[in-house]
Biopython code that builds the backbone (N, CA, C, O; Angstrom):
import numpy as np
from Bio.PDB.StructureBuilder import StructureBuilder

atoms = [
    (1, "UNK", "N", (-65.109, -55.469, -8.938)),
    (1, "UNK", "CA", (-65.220, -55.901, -10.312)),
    (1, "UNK", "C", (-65.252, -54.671, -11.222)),
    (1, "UNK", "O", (-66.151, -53.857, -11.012)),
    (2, "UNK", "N", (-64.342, -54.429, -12.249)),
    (2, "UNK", "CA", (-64.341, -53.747, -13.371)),
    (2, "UNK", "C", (-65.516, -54.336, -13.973)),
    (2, "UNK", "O", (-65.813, -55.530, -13.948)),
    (3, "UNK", "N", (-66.395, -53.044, -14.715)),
    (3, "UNK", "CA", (-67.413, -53.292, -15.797)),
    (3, "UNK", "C", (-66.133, -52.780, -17.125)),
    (3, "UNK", "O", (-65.291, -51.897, -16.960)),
    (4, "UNK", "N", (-66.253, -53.334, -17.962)),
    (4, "UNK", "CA", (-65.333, -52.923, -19.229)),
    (4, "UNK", "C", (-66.594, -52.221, -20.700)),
    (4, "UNK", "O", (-67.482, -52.675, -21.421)),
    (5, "UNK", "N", (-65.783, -50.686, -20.413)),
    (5, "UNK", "CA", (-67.169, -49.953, -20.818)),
    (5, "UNK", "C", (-67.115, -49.947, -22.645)),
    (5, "UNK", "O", (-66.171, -50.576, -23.123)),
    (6, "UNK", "N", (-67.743, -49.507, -23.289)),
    (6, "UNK", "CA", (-68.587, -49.427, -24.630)),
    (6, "UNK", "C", (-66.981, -48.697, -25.304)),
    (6, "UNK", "O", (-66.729, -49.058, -26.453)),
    (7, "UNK", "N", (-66.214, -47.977, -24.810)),
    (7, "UNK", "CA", (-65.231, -47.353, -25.655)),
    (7, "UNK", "C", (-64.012, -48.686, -26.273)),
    (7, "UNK", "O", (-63.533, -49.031, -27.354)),
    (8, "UNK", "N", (-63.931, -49.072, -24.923)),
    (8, "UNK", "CA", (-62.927, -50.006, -24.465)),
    (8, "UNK", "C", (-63.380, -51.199, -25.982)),
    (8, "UNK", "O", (-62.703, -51.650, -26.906)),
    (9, "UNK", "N", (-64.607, -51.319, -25.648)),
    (9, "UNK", "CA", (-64.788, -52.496, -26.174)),
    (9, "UNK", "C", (-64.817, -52.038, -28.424)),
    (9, "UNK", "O", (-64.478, -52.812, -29.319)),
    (10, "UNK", "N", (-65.318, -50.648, -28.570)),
    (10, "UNK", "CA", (-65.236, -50.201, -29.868)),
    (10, "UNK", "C", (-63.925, -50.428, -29.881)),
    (10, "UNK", "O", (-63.668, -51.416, -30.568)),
    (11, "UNK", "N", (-62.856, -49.856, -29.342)),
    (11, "UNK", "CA", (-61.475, -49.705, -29.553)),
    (11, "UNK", "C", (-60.907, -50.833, -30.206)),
    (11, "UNK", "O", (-60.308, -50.834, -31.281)),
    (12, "UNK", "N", (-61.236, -52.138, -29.188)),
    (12, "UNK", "CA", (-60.612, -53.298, -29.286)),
    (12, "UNK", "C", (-61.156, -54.088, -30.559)),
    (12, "UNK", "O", (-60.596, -54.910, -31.284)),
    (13, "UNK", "N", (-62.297, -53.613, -30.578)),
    (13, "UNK", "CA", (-62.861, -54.227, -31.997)),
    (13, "UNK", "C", (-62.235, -53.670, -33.305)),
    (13, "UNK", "O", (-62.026, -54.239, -34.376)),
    (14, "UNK", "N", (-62.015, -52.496, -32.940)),
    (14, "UNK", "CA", (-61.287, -52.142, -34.755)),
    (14, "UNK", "C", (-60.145, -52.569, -34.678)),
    (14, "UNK", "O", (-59.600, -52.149, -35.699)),
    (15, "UNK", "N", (-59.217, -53.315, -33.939)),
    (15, "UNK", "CA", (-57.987, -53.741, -33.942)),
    (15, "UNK", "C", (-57.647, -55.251, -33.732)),
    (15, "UNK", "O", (-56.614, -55.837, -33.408)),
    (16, "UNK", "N", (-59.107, -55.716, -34.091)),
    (16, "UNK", "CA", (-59.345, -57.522, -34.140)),
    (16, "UNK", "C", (-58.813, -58.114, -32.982)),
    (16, "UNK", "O", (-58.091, -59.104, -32.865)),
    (17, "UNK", "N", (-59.245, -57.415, -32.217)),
    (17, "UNK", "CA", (-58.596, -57.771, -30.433)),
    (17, "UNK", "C", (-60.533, -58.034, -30.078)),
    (17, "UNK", "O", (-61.458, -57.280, -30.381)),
    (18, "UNK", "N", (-60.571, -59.085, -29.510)),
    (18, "UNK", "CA", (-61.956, -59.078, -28.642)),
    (18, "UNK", "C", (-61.725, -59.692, -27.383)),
    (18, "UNK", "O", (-60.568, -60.102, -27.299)),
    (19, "UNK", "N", (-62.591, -59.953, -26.120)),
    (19, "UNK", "CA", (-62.305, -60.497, -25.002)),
    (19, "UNK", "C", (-63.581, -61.701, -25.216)),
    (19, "UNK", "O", (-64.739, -61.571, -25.615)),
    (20, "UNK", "N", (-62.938, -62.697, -24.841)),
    (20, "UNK", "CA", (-64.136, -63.932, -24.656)),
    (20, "UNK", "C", (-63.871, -64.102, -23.081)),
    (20, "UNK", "O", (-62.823, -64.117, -22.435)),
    (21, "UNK", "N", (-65.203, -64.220, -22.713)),
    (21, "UNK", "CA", (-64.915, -64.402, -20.987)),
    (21, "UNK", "C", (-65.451, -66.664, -21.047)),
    (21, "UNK", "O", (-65.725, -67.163, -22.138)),
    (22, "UNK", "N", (-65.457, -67.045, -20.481)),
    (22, "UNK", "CA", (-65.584, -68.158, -19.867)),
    (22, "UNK", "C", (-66.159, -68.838, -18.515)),
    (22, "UNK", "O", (-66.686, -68.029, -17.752)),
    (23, "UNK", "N", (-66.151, -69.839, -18.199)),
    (23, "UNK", "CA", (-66.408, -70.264, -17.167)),
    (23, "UNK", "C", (-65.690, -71.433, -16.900)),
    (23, "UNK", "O", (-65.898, -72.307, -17.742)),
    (24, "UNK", "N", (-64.742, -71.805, -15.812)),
    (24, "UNK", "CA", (-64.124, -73.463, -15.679)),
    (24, "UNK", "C", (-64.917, -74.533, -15.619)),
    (24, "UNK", "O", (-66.111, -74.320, -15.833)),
    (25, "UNK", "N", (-64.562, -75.691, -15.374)),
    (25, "UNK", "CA", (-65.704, -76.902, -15.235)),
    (25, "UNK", "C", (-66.015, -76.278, -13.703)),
    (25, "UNK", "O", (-67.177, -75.973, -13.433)),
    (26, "UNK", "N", (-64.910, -76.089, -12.670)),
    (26, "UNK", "CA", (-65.401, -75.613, -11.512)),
    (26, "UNK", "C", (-65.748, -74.851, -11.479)),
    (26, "UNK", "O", (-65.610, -74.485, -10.312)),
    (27, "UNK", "N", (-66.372, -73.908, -12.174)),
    (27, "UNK", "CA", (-67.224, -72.817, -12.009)),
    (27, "UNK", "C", (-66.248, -71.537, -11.916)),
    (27, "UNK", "O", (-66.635, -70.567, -11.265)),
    (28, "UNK", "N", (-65.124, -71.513, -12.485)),
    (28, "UNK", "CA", (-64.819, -69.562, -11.510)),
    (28, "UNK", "C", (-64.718, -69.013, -12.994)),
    (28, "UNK", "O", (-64.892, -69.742, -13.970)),
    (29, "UNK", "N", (-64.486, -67.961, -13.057)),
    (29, "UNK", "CA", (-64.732, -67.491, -14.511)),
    (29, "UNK", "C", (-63.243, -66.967, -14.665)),
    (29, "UNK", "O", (-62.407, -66.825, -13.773)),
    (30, "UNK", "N", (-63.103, -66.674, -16.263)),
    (30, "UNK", "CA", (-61.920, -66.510, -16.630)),
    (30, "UNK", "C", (-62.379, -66.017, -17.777)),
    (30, "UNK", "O", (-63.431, -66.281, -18.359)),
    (31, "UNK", "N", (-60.612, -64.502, -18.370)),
    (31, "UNK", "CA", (-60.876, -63.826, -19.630)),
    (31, "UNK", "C", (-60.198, -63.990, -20.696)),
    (31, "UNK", "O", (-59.097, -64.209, -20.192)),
    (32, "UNK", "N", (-60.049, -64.043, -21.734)),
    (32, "UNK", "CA", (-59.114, -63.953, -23.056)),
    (32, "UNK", "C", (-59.452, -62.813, -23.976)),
    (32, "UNK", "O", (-60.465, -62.539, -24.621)),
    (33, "UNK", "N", (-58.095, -62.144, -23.810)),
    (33, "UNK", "CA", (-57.641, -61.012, -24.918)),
    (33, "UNK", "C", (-56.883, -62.009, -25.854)),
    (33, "UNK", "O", (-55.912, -62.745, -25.682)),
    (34, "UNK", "N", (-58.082, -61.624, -27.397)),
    (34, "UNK", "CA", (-57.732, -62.577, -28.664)),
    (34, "UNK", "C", (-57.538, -61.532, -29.547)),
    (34, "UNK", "O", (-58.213, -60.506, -29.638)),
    (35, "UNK", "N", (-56.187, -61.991, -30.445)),
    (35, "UNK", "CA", (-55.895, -61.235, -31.387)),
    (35, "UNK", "C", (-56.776, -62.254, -32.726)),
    (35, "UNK", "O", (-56.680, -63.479, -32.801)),
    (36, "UNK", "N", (-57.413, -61.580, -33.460)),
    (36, "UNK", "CA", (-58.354, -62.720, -33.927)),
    (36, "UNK", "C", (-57.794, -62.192, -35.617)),
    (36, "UNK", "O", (-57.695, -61.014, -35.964)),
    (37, "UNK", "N", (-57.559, -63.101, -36.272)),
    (37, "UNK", "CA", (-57.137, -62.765, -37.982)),
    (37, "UNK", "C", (-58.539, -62.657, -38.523)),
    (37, "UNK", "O", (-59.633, -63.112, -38.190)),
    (38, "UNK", "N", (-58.087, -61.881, -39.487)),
    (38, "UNK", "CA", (-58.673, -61.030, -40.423)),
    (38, "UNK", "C", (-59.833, -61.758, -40.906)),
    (38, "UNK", "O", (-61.007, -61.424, -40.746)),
    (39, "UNK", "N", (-59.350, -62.892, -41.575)),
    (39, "UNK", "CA", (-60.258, -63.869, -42.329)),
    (39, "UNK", "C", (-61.078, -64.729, -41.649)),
    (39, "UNK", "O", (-62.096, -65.314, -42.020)),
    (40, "UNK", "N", (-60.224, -64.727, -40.113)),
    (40, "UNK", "CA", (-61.454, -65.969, -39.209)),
    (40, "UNK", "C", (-62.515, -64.930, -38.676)),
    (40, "UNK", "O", (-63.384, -65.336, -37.904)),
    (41, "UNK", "N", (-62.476, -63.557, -39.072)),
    (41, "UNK", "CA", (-63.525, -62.625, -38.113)),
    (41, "UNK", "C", (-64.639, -63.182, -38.722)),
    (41, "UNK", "O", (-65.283, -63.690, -37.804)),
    (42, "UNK", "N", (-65.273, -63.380, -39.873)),
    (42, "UNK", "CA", (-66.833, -63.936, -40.011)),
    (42, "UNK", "C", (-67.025, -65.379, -39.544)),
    (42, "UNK", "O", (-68.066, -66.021, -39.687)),
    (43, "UNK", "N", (-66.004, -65.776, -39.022)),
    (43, "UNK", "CA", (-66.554, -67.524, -38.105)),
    (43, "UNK", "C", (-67.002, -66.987, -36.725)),
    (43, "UNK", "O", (-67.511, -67.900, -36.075)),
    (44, "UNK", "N", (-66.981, -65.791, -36.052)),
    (44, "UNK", "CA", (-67.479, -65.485, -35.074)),
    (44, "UNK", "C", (-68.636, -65.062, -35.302)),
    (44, "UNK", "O", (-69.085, -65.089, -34.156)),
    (45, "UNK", "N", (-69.643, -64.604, -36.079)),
    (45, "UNK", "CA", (-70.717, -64.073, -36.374)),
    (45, "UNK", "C", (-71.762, -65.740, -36.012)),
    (45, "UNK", "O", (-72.787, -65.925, -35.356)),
    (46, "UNK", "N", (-70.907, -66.632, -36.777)),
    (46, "UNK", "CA", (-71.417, -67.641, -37.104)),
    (46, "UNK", "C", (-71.813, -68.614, -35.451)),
    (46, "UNK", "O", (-72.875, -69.229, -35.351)),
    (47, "UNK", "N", (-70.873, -68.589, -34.413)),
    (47, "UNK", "CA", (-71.013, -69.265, -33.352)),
    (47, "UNK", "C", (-72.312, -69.183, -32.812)),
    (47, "UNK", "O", (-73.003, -68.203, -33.091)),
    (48, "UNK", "N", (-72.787, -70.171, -31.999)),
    (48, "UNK", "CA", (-74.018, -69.743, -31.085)),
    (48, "UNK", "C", (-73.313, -69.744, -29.840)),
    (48, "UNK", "O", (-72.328, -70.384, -29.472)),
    (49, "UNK", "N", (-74.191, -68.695, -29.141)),
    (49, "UNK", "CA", (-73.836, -68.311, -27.512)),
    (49, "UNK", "C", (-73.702, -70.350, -26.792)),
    (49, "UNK", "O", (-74.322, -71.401, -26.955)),
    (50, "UNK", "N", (-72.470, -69.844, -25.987)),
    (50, "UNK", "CA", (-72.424, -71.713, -25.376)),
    (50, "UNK", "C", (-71.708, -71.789, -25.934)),
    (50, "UNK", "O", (-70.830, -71.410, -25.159)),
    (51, "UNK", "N", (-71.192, -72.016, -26.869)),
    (51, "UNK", "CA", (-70.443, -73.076, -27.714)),
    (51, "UNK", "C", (-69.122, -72.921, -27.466)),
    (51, "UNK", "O", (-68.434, -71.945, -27.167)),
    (52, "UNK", "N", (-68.897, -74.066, -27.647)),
    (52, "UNK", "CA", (-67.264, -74.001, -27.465)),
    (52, "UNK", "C", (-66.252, -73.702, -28.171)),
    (52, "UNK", "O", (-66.142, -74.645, -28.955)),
    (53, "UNK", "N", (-65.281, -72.818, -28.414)),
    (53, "UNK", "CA", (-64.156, -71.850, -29.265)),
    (53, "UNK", "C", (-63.338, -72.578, -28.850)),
    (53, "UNK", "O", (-63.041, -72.798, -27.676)),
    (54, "UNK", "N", (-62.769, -73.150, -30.105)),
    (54, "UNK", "CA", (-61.229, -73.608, -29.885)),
    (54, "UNK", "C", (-60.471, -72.659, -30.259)),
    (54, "UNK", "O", (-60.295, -72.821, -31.466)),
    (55, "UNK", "N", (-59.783, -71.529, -29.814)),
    (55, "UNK", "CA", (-59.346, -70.051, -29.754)),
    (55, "UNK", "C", (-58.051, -70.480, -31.258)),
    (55, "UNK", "O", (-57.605, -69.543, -31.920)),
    (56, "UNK", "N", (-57.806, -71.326, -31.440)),
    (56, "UNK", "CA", (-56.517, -71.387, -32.097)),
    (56, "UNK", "C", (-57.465, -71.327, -33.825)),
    (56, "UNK", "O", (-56.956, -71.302, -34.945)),
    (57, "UNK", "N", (-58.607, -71.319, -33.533)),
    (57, "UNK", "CA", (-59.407, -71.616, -35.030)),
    (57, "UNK", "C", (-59.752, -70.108, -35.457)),
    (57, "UNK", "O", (-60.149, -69.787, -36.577)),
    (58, "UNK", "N", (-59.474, -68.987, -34.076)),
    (58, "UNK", "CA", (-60.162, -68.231, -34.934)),
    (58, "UNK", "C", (-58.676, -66.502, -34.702)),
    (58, "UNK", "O", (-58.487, -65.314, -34.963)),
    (59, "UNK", "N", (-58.026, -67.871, -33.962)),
    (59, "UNK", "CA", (-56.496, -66.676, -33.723)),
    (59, "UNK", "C", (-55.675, -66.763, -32.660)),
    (59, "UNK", "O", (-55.161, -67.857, -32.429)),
    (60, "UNK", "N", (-55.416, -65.738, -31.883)),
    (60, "UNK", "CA", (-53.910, -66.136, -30.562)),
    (60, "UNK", "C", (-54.897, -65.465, -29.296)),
    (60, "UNK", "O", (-55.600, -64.463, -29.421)),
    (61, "UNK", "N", (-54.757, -66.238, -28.145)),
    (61, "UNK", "CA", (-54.436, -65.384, -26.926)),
    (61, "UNK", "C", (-52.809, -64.505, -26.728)),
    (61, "UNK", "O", (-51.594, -64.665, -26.851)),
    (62, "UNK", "N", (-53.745, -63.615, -26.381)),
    (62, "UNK", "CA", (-52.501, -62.490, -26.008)),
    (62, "UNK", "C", (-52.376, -62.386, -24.558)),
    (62, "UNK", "O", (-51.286, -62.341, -23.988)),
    (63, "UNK", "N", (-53.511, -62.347, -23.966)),
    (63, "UNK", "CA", (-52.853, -62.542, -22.593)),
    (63, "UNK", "C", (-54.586, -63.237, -22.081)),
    (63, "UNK", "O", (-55.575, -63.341, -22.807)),
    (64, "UNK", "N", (-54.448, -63.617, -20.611)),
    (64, "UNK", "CA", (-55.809, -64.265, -19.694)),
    (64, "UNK", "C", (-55.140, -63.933, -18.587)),
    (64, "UNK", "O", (-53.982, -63.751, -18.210)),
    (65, "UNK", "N", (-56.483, -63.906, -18.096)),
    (65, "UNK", "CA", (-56.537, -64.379, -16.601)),
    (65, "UNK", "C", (-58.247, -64.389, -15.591)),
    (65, "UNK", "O", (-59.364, -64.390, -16.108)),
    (66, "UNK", "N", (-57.999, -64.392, -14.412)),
    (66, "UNK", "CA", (-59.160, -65.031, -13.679)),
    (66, "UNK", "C", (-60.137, -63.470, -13.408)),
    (66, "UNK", "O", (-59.773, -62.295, -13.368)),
    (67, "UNK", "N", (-61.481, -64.111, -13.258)),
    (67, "UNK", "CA", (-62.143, -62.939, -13.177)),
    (67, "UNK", "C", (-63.391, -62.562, -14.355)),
    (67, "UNK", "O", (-63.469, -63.181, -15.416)),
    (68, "UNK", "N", (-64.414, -61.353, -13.942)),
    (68, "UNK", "CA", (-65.262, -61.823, -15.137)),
    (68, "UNK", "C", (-64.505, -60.669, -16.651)),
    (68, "UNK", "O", (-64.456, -60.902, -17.859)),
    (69, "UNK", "N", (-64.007, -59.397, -15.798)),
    (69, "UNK", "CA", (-63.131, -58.773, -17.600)),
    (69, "UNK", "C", (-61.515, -57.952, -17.040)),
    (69, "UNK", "O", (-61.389, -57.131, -16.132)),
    (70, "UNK", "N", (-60.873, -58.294, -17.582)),
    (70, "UNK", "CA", (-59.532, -57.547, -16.999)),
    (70, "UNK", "C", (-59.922, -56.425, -17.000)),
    (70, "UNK", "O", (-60.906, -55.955, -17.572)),
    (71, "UNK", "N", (-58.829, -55.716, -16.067)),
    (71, "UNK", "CA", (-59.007, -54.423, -15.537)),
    (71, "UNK", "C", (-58.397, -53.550, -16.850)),
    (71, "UNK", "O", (-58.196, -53.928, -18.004)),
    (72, "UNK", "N", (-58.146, -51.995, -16.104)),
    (72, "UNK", "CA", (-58.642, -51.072, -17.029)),
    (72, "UNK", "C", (-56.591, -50.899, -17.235)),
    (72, "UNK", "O", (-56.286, -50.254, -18.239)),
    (73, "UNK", "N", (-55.778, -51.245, -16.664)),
    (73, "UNK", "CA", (-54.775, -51.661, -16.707)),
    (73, "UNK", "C", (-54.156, -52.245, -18.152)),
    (73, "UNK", "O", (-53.726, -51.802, -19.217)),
    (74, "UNK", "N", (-54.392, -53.521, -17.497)),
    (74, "UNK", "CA", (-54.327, -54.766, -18.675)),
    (74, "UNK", "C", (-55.347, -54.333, -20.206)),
    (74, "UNK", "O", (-55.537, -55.240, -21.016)),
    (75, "UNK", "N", (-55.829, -53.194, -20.432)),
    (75, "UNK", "CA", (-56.870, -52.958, -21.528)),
    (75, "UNK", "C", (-55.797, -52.223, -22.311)),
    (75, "UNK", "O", (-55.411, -52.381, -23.469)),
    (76, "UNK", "N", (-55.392, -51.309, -21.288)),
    (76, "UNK", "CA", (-54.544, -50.135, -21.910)),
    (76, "UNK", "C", (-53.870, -50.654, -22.574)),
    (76, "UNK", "O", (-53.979, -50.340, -23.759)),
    (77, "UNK", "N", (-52.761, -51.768, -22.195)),
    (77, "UNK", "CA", (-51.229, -52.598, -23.099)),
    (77, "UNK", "C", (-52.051, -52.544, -24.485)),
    (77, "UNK", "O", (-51.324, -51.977, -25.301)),
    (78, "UNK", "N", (-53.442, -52.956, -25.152)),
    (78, "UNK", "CA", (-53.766, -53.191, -26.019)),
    (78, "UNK", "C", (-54.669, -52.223, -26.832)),
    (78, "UNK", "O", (-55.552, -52.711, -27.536)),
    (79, "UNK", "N", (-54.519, -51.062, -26.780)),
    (79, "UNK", "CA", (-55.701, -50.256, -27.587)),
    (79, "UNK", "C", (-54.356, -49.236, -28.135)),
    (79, "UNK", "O", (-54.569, -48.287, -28.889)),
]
sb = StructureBuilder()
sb.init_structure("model")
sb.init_model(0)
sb.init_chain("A")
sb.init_seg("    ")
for serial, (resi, resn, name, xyz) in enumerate(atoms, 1):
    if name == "N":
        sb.init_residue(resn, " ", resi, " ")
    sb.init_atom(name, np.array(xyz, "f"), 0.0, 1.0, " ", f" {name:<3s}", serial, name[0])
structure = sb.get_structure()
């Protein structure tokens, strides 16, 4: 398992890219790299932990997949 460290994650934030991780109903976990618009960034302040993101309310997946954070690979395409 990649830990996805403190740079990674500043980087992606000044470029309205964030990762939401998940969980399935069956339990395995899964990640989303979100390109998130400008104007929906203060509806994320607003969520409570749990809740459910309908990703299209607050912008695009750019890419997913399974696991708890993509690797250091898949980070690079985006910073």
């Amino acid at each position: 398992m990649n830990l996805l460290n403190r740079s990674y994650r500043e980087q992606l934030k000044n470029n309205n890219i964030i990762i939401e991780q998940a969980t399935t109903l069956d339990g395995r976990k899964v990640w989303y790299i979100i390109e998130v618009c400008e104007h929906r960034k203060p509806l994320l302040c607003h969520y409570p932990k749990g809740k459910v993101i309908d990703i299209n309310d607050i912008g695009r997946i750019l890419k997913s997949g399974w696991g708890e954070f993509p690797d250091d690979e898949v980070l690079k395409d985006f910073l």
